[in-house]
C-alpha positions in Angstrom: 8.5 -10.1 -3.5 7.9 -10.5 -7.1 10.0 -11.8 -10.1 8.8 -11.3 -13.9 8.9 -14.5 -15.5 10.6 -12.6 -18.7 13.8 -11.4 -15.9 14.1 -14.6 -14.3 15.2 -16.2 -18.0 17.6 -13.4 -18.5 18.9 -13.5 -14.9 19.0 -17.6 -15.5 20.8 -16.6 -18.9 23.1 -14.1 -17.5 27.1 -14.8 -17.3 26.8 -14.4 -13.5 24.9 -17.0 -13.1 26.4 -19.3 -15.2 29.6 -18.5 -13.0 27.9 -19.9 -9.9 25.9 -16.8 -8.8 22.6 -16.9 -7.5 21.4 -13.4 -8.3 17.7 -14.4 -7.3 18.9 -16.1 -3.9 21.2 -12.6 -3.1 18.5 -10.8 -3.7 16.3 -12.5 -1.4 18.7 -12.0 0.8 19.3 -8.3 0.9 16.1 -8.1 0.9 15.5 -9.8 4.1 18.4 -9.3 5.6 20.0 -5.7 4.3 23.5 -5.3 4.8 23.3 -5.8 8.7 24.8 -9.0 8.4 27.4 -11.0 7.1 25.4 -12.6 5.0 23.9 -9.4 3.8 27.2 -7.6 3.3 28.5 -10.9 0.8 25.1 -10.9 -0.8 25.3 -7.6 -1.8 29.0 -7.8 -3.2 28.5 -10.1 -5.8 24.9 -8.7 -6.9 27.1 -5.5 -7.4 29.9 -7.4 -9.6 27.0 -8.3 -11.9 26.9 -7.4 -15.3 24.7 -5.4 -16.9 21.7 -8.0 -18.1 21.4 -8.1 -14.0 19.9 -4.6 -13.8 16.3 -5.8 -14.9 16.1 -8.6 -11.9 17.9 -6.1 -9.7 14.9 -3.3 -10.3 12.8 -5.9 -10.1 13.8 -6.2 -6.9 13.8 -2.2 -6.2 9.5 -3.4 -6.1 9.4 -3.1 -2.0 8.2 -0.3 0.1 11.2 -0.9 2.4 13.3 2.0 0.8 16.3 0.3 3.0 16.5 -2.5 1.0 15.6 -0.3 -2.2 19.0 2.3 -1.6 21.4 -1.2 -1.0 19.4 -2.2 -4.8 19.8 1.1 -6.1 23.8 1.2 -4.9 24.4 -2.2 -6.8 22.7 -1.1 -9.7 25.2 2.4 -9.6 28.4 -0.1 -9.6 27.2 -1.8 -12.4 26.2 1.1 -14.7 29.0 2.5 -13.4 31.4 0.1 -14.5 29.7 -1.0 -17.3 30.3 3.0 -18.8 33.8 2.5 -18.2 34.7 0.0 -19.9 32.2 1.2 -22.9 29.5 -1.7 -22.8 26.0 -0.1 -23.7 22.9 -0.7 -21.5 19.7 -2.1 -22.7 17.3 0.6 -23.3 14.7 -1.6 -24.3 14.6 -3.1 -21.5 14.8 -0.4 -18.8 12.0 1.5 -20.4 9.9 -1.3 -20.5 10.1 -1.3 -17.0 9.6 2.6 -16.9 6.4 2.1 -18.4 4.9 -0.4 -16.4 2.4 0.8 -13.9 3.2 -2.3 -11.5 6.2 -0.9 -10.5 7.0 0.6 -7.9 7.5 4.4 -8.8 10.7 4.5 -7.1 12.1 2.1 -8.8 10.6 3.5 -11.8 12.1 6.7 -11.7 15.8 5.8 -11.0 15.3 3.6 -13.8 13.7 6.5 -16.3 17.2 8.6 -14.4 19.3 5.7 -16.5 17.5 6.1 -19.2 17.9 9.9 -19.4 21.5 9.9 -19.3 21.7 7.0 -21.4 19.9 8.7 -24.4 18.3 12.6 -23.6 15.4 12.9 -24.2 13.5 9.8 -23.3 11.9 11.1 -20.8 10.2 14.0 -22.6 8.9 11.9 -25.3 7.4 9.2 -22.2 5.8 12.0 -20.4 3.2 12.5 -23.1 1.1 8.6 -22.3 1.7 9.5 -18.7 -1.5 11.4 -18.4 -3.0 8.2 -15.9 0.1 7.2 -14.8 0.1 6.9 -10.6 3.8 7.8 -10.7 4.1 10.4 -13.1 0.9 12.1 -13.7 2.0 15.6 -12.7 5.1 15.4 -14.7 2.6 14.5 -17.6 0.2 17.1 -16.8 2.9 20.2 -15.9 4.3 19.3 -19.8 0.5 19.8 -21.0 0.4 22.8 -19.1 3.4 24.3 -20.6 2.2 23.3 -24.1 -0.8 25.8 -23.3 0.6 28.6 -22.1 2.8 28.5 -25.6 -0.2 27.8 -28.1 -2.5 30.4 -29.5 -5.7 28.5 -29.1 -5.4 26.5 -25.9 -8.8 25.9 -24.1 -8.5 22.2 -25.2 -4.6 21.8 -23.4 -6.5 23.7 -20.4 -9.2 21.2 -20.0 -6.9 18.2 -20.6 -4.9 19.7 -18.2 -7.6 20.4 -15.7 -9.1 17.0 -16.0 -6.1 15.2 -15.6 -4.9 17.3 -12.8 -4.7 15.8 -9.1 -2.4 18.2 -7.8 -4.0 21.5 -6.4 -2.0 23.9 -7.4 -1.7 22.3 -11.7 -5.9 22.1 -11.0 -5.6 25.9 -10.5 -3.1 26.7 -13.3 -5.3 25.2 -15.4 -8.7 26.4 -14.4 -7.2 29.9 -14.5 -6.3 29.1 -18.1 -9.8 28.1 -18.6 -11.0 30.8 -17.2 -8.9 33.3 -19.4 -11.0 31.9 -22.4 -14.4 32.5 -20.6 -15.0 29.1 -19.0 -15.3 28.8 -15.4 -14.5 25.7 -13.2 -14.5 24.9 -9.3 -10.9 23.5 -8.7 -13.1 22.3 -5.1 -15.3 20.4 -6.4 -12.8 18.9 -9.3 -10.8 17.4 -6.4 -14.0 16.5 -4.4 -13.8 18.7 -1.5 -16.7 19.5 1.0 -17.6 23.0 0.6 -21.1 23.1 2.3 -21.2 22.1 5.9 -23.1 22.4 9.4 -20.8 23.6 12.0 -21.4 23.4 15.7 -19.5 24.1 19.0 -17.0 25.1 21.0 -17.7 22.2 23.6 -15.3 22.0 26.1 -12.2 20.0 25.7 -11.6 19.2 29.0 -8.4 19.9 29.2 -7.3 18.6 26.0 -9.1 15.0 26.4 -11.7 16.7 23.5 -11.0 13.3 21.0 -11.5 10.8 23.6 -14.1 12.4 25.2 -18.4 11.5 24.0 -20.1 14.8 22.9 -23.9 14.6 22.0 -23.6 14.8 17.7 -21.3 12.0 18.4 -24.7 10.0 19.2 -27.1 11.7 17.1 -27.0 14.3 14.6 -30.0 16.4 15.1 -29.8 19.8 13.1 -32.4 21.7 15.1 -30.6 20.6 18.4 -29.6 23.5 21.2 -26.7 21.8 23.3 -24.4 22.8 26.0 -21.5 24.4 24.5 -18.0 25.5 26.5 -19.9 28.8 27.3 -23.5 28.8 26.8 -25.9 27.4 24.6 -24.8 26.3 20.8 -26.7 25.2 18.1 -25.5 24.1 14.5 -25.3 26.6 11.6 -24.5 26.8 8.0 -21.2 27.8 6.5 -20.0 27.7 2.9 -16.0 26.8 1.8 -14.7 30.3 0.0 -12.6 29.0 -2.5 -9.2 31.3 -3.2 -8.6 33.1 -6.7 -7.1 30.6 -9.1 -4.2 32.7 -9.5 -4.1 32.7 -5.7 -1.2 31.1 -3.5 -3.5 29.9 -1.1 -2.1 27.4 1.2 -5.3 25.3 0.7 -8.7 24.9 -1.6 -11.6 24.5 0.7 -10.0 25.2 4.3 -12.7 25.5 7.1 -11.3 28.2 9.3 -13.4 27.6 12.5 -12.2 30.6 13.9 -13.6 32.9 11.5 -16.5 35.3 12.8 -18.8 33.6 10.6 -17.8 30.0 11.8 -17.6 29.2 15.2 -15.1 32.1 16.4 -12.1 31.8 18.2 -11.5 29.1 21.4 -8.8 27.7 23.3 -9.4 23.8 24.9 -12.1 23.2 22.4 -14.0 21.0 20.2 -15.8 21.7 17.5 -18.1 19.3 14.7 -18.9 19.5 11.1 -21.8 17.5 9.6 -22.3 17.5 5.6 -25.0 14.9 4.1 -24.3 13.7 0.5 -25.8 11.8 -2.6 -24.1 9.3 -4.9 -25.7 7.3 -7.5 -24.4 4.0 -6.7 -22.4 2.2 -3.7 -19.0 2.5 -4.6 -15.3 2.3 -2.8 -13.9 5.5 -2.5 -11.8 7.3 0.4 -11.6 10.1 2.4 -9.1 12.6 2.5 -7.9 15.1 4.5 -6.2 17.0 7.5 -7.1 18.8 10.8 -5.3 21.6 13.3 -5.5 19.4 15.8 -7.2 16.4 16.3 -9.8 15.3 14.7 -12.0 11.8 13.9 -14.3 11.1 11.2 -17.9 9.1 11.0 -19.5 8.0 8.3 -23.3 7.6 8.2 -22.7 7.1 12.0 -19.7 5.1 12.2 -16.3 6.0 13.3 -13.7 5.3 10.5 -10.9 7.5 11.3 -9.4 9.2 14.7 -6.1 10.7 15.2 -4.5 12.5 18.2 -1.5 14.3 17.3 -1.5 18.6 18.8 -0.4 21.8 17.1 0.8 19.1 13.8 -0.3 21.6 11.4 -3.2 21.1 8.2 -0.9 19.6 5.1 -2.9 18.2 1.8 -4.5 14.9 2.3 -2.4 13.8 5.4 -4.8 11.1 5.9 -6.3 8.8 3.5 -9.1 7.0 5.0 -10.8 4.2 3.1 -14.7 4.0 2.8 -17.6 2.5 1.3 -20.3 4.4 0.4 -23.7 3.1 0.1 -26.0 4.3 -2.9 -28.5 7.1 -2.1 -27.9 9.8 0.5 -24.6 9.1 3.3 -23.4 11.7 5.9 -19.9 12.6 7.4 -19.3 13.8 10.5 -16.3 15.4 11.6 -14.9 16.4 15.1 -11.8 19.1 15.4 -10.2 19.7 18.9 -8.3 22.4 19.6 -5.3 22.6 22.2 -5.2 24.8 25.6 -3.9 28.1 26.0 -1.3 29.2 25.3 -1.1 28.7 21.9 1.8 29.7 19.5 -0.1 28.7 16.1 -3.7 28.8 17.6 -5.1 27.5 14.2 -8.3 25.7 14.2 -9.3 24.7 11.2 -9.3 21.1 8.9 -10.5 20.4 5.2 -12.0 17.1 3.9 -12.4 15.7 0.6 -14.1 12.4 -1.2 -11.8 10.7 -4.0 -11.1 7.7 -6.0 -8.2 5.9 -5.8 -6.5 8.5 -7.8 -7.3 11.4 -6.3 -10.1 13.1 -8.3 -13.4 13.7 -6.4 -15.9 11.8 -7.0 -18.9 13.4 -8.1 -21.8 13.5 -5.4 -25.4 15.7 -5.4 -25.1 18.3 -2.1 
């Protein structure tokens, strides 16, 4: 857990402290021990009787992933605010949007804090949103107030492209590449959020009766292009397929889906696996991850080792369900994919996945096909 050097002064500073309070020790405590326990439950009654120059320590301590221990923080900080607003004592503003702004915090925290703020004085969250272009918590909030800004001006290409750059979500990337496009310019939403739009495709193999992921299939070996293998019903050998990407005024549940059961894929199979091989170039070795989803299974190798596999049937294809992180070497790498698909019968009989290569904040990373 950490403590700002700045909060621990004020908490030091604060009249509950000098009354014999240990806000840092209750803290501690809740955080360890929630309310489950005695210890807990008494901790958590005094942080709430705190007065207001607690609420900086008290978000401070809202900087966990367990959102337990985060909703007991939260409740505390409501008594106080609460209280404080009854009996007419003003809040630092100063001091809640300072934590607002800082990136280091965790975005839960920081939004219940900029929540304060708002009904505290309207409007600060408006005039925040506009340096929030990079921020991991409120980019799209930034980016859908850009957006709006474009629609409303006469000469907008610029908000568009700002818009568009900044963009991580799918649909804002669209919105703003079909403002773009409105004033002549054209843009691939695909490869602006680094999806894989050229692959080789082969299959169905057999899945065995749904053992298809834990079961060794030849690419898994070696990836030979020009191979002939034995596929669930006859001979299969790899062939080419190219991503579609929707209309950017579409409401396309995905960007660069790989329906496998299209004619011009592999076509449709029950108790099946399928694999998809695409070979890429980046200028130098970098960190970067892979993201993405499958309908069912599937596992990913990069240049020829396995860093992701997941068993989970008929869970659906949702954006970037899993973030797998990679390191890719300069030069020329190559990911290999492998989709199952479940036995008969099938109520959703999808069979399909998407994959795409990021940075940390979700834009693609640029790479030579």
């Amino acid at each position: 857990m950490r403590f700002h050097a700045g909060l621990l002064v004020l908490a030091a500073m604060s009249p509950f402290a000098i009354a014999g309070g240990d806000l840092k020790k209750d803290i501690a405590t809740i955080v360890n021990q929630g309310r489950g326990t005695p210890a807990g439950q008494a901790a958590w009654a005094r942080v709430s009787q705190a007065g207001s120059d607690a609420l900086p320590l008290l978000l401070d301590g809202m900087n966990t992933k367990d959102t337990v221990v985060a909703n007991w923080l939260r409740t505390a900080c409501d008594q106080i605010i609460d209280r404080e607003r009854k009996a007419g004592k003003q809040l630092d503003q100063v001091k809640l949007a300072d934590f607002v702004k800082n990136p280091n915090n965790h975005g839960r925290a920081r939004r219940y804090a900029l929540e304060v703020l708002e009904t505290v004085k309207p409007g600060w969250r408006d005039s925040l949103m506009s340096g929030w272009l990079d921020d991991p918590e409120f980019r799209y909030e930034a980016v859908a107030q850009v957006l709006d800004k474009a629609r409303k001006a006469s000469n907008a290409v610029n908000l568009f492209r700002l818009a568009f750059d900044k963009s991580r979500d799918v649909q804002q990337a669209r919105d703003a590449a079909a403002g773009l496009e409105a004033g002549g310019i054209k843009v691939s939403v695909a490869e602006h959020l680094g999806f894989f739009t050229e692959w080789h495709l082969i299959g169905p193999f057999d899945g065995r009766n749904q053992k298809g992921l834990i079961t060794e299939y030849p690419p898994e070996k070696k990836v030979d292009l020009k191979a002939e293998l034995d596929g669930k019903s006859g001979k299969v050998r790899w062939i080419e397929y190219r991503v579609k990407e929707p209309p950017h005024t579409s409401n396309a549940r995905h960007q660069a889906l790989v329906d496998l059961r299209e004619k011009r894929a592999l076509g449709d199979a029950d108790d099946a696996v399928a694999f998809a091989y695409a070979e890429f170039t980046v200028e130098k070795a970098i960190k970067a991850e892979l993201r993405g989803a499958a309908d069912d299974n599937f596992a990913v190798w990069l240049n020829g080792a396995k860093v992701f596999s997941f068993e989970e049937w008929r869970n659906g294809v949702r954006h970037d369900r899993h973030r797998i992180p990679v390191e890719l070497k300069a030069g020329r790498n190559a990911v290999l994919v492998k989709i199952s698909q479940s036995s008969a019968p099938n109520p959703e009989p999808n069979w399909e996945f998407f994959l795409r290569l990021v940075d940390e904040t979700g834009k693609g990373i640029a790479f030579k096909k």
